[in-house]
Residue, then its C-alpha position, 0 to 999 in steps of 0.5 A: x849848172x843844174x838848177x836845185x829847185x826845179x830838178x825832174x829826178x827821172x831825166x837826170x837819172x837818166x843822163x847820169x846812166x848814159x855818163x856812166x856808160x860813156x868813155x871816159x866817163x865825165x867824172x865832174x859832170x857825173x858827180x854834180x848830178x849826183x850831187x843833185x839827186x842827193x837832195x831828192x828823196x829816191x835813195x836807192x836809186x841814187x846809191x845804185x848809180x853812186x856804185x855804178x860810176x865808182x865802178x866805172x871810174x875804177x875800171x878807167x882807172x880815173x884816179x882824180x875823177x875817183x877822188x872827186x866822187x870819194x870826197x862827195x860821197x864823204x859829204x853825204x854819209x855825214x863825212x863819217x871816219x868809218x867811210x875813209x877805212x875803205x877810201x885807201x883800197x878803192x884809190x889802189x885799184x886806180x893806180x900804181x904810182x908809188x908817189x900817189x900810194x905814198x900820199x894817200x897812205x900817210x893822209x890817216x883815212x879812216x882816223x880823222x874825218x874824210x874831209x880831213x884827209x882829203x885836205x891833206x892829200x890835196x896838199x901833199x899832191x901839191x908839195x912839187x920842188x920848187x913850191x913854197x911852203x909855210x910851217x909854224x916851227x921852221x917858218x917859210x920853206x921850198x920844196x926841194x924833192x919828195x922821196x915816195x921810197x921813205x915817204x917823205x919831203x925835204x924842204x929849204x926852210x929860212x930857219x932850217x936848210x935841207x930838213x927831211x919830214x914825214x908826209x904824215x907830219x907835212x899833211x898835218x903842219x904845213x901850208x901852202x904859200x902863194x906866190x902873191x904871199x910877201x915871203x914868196x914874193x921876197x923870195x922870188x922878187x927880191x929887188x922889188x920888195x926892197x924897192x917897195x920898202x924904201x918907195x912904198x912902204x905902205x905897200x909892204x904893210x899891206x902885202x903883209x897883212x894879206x899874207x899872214x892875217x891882221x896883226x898889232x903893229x909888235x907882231x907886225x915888226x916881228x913877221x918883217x925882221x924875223x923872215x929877213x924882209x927887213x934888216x935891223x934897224x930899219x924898221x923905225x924910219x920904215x914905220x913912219x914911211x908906213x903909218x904916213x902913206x896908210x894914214x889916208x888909205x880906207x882900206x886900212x884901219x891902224x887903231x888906236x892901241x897898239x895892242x889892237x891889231x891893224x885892220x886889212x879891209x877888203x872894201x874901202x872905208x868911206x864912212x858913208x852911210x852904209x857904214x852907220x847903218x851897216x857897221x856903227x847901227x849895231x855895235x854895243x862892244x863900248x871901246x869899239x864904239x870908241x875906237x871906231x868913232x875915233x877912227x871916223x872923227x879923224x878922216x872925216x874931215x872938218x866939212x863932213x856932212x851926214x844925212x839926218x839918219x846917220x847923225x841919229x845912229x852916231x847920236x844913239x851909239x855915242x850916247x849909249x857909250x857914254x852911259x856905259x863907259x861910266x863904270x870904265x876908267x875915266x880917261x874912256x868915258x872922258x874922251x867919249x863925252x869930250x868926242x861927243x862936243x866935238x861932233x856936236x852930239x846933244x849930249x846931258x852935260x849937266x849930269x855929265x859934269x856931276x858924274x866927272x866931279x863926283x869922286x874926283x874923276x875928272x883928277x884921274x882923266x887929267x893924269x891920263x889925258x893929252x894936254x889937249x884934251x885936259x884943256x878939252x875937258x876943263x872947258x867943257x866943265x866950266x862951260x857947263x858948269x860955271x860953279x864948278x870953278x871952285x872945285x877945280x881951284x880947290x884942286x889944284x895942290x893935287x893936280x898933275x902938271x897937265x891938268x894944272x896947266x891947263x886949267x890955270x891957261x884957260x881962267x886966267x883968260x877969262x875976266x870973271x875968274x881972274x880974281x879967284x885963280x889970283x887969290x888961289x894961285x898966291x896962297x899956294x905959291x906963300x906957303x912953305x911947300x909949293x906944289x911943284x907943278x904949280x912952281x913950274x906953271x908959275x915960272x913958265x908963265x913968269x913974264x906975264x903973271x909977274x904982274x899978271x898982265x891980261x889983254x883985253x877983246x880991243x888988244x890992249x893990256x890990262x897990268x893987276x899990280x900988287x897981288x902978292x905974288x912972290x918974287x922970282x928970288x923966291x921961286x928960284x930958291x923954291x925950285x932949288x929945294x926941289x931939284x935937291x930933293x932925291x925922293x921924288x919919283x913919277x908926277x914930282x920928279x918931271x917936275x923935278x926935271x922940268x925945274x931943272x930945265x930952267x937952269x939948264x937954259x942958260x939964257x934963261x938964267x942970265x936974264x933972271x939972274x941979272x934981275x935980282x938985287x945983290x944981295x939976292x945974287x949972292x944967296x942964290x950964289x951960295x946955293x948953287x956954287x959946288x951943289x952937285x946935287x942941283x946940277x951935273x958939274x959942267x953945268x955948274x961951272x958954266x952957271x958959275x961963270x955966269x953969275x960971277x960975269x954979271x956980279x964979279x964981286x961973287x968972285x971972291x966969294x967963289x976963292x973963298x969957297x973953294x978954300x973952304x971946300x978943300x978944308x973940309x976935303x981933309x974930313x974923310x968919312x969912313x966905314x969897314x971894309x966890308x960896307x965900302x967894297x958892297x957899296x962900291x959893287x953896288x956902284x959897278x952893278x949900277x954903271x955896268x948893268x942898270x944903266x946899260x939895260x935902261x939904255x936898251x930899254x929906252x932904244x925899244x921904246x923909241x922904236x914903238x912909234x910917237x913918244x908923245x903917247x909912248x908910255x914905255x919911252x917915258x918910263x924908261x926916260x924916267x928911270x934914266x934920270x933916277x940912275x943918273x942921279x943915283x951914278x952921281x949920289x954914289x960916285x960922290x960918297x965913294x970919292x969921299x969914303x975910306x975903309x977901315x978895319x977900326x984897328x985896336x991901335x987906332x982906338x981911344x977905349x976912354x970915351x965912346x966912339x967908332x971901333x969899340x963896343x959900349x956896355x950899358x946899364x939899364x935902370x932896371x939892372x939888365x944891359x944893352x951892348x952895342x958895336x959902333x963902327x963906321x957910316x955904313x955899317x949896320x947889323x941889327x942881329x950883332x948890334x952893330x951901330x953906323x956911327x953917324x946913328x942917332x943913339x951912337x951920336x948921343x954915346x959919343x963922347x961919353x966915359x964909363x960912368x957918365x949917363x945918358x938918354x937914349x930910344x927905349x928898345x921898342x923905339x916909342x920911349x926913352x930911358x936912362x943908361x950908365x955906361x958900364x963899359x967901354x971894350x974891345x970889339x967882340x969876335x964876332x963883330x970882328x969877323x963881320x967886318x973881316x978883318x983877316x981880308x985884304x982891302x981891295x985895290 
């Protein structure tokens, strides 16, 4: 090895003449010295022995040594492309293997940078059957034989058996594997890649991430199952295999998002004190403060000691990224400032309070926050803040379940607040519309907030009897209304399903049931006796049973109402049928369509990792529920839905009703007309009116001549009419509904 910084310029120009003139001529020690010289100033002198060892290689036809020379010398013209027009007749002399020529003649010398070239030819000098090569369209491959005749390869690749490609495109789009690379290693050592997906497959997320870069955990799942080193279906139980074993691995860091890309280290990860000052010192991009201040909270550990330099660096950072992650969402800023308590950070907690109540933010937090940490975030504001309790109870009404929770499990413990959190708590559960989170705290929490019992530091029981709170009647009444309100969607409908769960325990509802006095039981018997809109129909009937085995008197209550239920079924609603073959195509598109699709919606979700903090796997859990119901809406209008052609023998033309068109006089001398036909039908452009209409129900019954008050026509009024007429349905009413079409079976 020549030592640049003490180089005598005339004895290496010496021993560079005397290599030249040696056979063979030492080609690697030749160009190293003139690597060296390159660095002087005695050009001349240089380039002169340049051609001379280019002569010499040519003339011992050293075709590598002649490469080697060609590739430095690119270097040191300022790998210029006009160099690499001449490199092709150089490399001519030096060779007639037809393999060699094929290669050099495909690697565009003289069009893109010699270094480029030269890259290329290395790596067509490489294509040898058998060797194992990565392309970008056709994924991985193995040479099978290169044609030096058409210049060209032919590869086995995993998408694409036998494909012949150009050495020109080969030199510019593949990439050699190495037999370390997962792929080769699948290829050549299939049974222990397989063994390592079962035993180790911590082992094989590594090897991948070496082989292919850092990745998400999506792409990471795409590499495996794409490239068949995992089978469908396999990859949720191997992920778990995987997340477990690289849990504690420090070479490995798995971030937070799993947007993020898994990290492959190549030192090992101790969070020591090169780390603070080396990586953490330094770092100003705010969500990778976070996250890499997360990933040291977690492996830690609880007896973690840090010398009074790194504590400074995590004091400055960790402040720093609260002061910036103000204008972030809250749930960022949040959980620095919760992370900050944690790790016992000196932190302005009396102004960070302010900035989390101001605008409410700590309400957005606590929608996006664990459970854990909204009951983090609450103490640390009553902590800093004992005032603070009244904004929080102010709050309540507007607050997600998590949130509610939360913070009502934390004041209730403590004796200072108790009275407030009553008085709060007794107003919103006495009102008319209780705020369905808090519906659901209350009945989870019945056995003790029932007479609010609190236990006290020497283990004894304190009962605050009298409050006001309302009966568990009430509740159950209250949570009933909720589950029959189909409009909820987001933070309402979980709470809708939470309310229904109580229901669903059937232990749950003996006991409760069971408490209540007769006449209690029997309201909240009529109420659920046949009410699918509370419940599916085989729970029903296992609540049915229940009610009339703790009350058998409700069992002729229960005949009666079957009696009354098979009375009304004689009411059949009607519509045309255009509407009920729509609707029914509706309920097809639902039950064969939507609900499949949510199916395989919810089946890729689960396989993204933790449903805890899945937000794909709770979306699509709840769009579920909201077509189940929507199956159940439908399906019951359907059975109780018949179709008509409002057939002229079938209708009365003497009073107004479904199947005529009704002609209405206005004060001012003009008329209004509209068709009135059956629950589902509607046309505003053919006035056509659903019967069950607020304006046909105020016509029903009516005879020409008689008035009636109807909706002026921009709706913010009212106004006097006569019926003028009462008529057959015009051709074009008869046309929307079809009538010359045969309902379908």
């Amino acid at each position: 090895m020549i030592d640049k910084d003490n180089i005598d310029p005339k004895a290496l120009e010496d021993e560079l003449a005397a290599k030249v003139e040696a056979r063979p001529v030492p080609a690697a020690e030749a160009v190293e010295i003139l690597d060296a010289l390159h660095t002087q100033t005695r050009k001349g002198k240089t380039e002169n022995l340049t051609k001379a060892l280019q002569a010499a290689l040519i003339e011992t036809s050293d075709f590598d040594g002649l490469i080697l020379l060609l590739s430095h010398q690119a270097i040191w013209t300022g790998d210029n492309p006009s160099f690499g027009t001449v490199i092709p007749a150089l490399l001519r002399k030096t060779t007639k293997d037809r393999l060699r020529v094929a290669c050099f003649e495909s690697v565009k010398f003289g069009v893109v940078k010699p270094s480029e070239s030269f890259r290329r030819l290395a790596l067509l000098f490489s294509l040898k059957p058998g060797a194992f090569f990565f392309d970008k369209t056709w994924g991985f491959g193995i040479v099978k034989r290169v044609d030096d005749f058409y210049k060209r390869v032919v590869i086995d690749f995993s998408a694409k058996k036998n494909h012949a490609m150009s050495l020109e495109y080969a030199a510019e789009a593949l990439s050699p594997v190495a037999q370390e690379h997962i792929l080769a290693r699948f290829h050549t050592h299939p049974e222990e890649i397989a063994r390592k997906i079962k035993d180790e497959p911590a082992e094989i997320v590594k090897m991948t991430l070496e082989s292919f870069g850092n990745c998400p955990v999506a792409r990471l799942q795409t590499l495996l199952e794409e490239y068949g080193v995992l089978k469908a279906g396999e990859w949720k139980k191997f992920w778990e295999g995987a997340r477990a074993g690289l849990k504690n691995d420090k070479f490995v860091h798995i971030p937070a998002k799993r947007s993020d890309p898994i990290t492959l280290r190549r030192k090992a990860l101790d969070y020591g004190e090169e780390w603070f000052a080396e990586e953490l010192a330094d770092e100003r991009n705010i969500p990778k403060i976070m996250e890499m201040l997360f990933a040291y909270e977690a492996k830690k550990g609880d007896d973690a000691k840090i010398s009074d330099a790194s504590r400074k660096i995590l004091t400055n950072r960790l402040n720093f990224a609260i002061d910036g992650a103000f204008l972030y969402p809250p749930p960022m800023f949040t959980r620095l400032i919760l992370m900050a308590q944690r790790l016992n950070i000196e932190t302005p907690k009396e102004e960070l309070v302010e900035k989390l109540l101001d605008e409410d933010r700590f309400m957005d937090a606590g929608g996006r926050l664990s459970a854990r940490e909204s009951e983090e975030m609450v103490r640390f504001i009553i902590g800093s803040r004992p005032e603070a309790v009244g904004v929080l109870l102010e709050k309540l009404p507007e607050m997600g379940f998590n949130l509610l929770s939360k913070t009502l499990d934390v004041l209730k413990t403590m004796p200072d607040f108790l009275r407030g959190v009553q008085d709060r708590t007794r107003a919103l559960l006495a009102a008319t519309s209780i705020p369905p989170a808090l519906l659901v705290w209350t009945m989870r929490n019945w056995d003790e907030v029932g007479s609010w019992t609190t236990k006290n530091p020497d283990g004894t029981e304190t009962k605050h009897i009298g409050w006001g709170l309302p009966s568990l009647y009430e509740l159950m009444e209250h949570a009933i209304a909720v589950n029959e309100d189909t409009t909820l969607a987001g933070e309402g409908l979980r709470m809708r399903h939470a309310l229904h769960a109580f229901y669903a325990d059937l232990g749950w509802f003996e006991k409760a049931f069971t408490s209540l006095n007769d006449l209690q039981r029997e309201a909240i018997f009529y109420r659920l006796y046949g009410n699918t809109v509370m419940c599916e129909p085989a729970l029903l009937k296992k609540l049915t049973d229940i009610m009339v085995r703790v009350e058998p008197a409700l069992a002729q209550k229960k005949l009666a109402s079957r009696e009354t239920k098979k009375e009304q079924a004689v009411v059949q609603h009607f519509t045309s049928w255009r509407s009920l073959q729509a609707r029914q195509e509706a309920f097809r598109h639902l039950v064969d369509v939507e609900i499949p699709k949510n199916r395989d919606d919810i089946a890729y979700a689960r396989g993204l990792g933790d449903l805890r903090e899945n937000f794909e796997y709770q979306s699509a859990k709840d769009t579920q529920r909201v077509l189940l119901a929507r199956r159940e809406e439908m399906d019951a209008e359907l059975q109780t839905m018949r179709g008509s052609y409002f057939a002229e023998a079938d209708t009365d033309f003497s009073v107004v009703g479904p199947g005529v068109r009704v002609v209405l006089s206005r004060p001012d001398g003009s008329e209004r007309s509209y068709s009135i036909l059956g629950e589902w039908d509607s046309d505003e452009a053919l006035a056509i009116l659903p019967y069950r209409s607020r304006l046909a129900m105020t016509l029903a019954g009516k005879k020409p001549g008689e008035s009636a008050t109807i909706p002026t026509a921009d709706g913010f009024g009212e106004e006097e009419v006569t019926i003028k007429a009462i008529e057959h349905l015009p051709e074009s009413v008869r046309a929307w509904i079809g009538t010359d079409a045969a309902p379908s079976a």
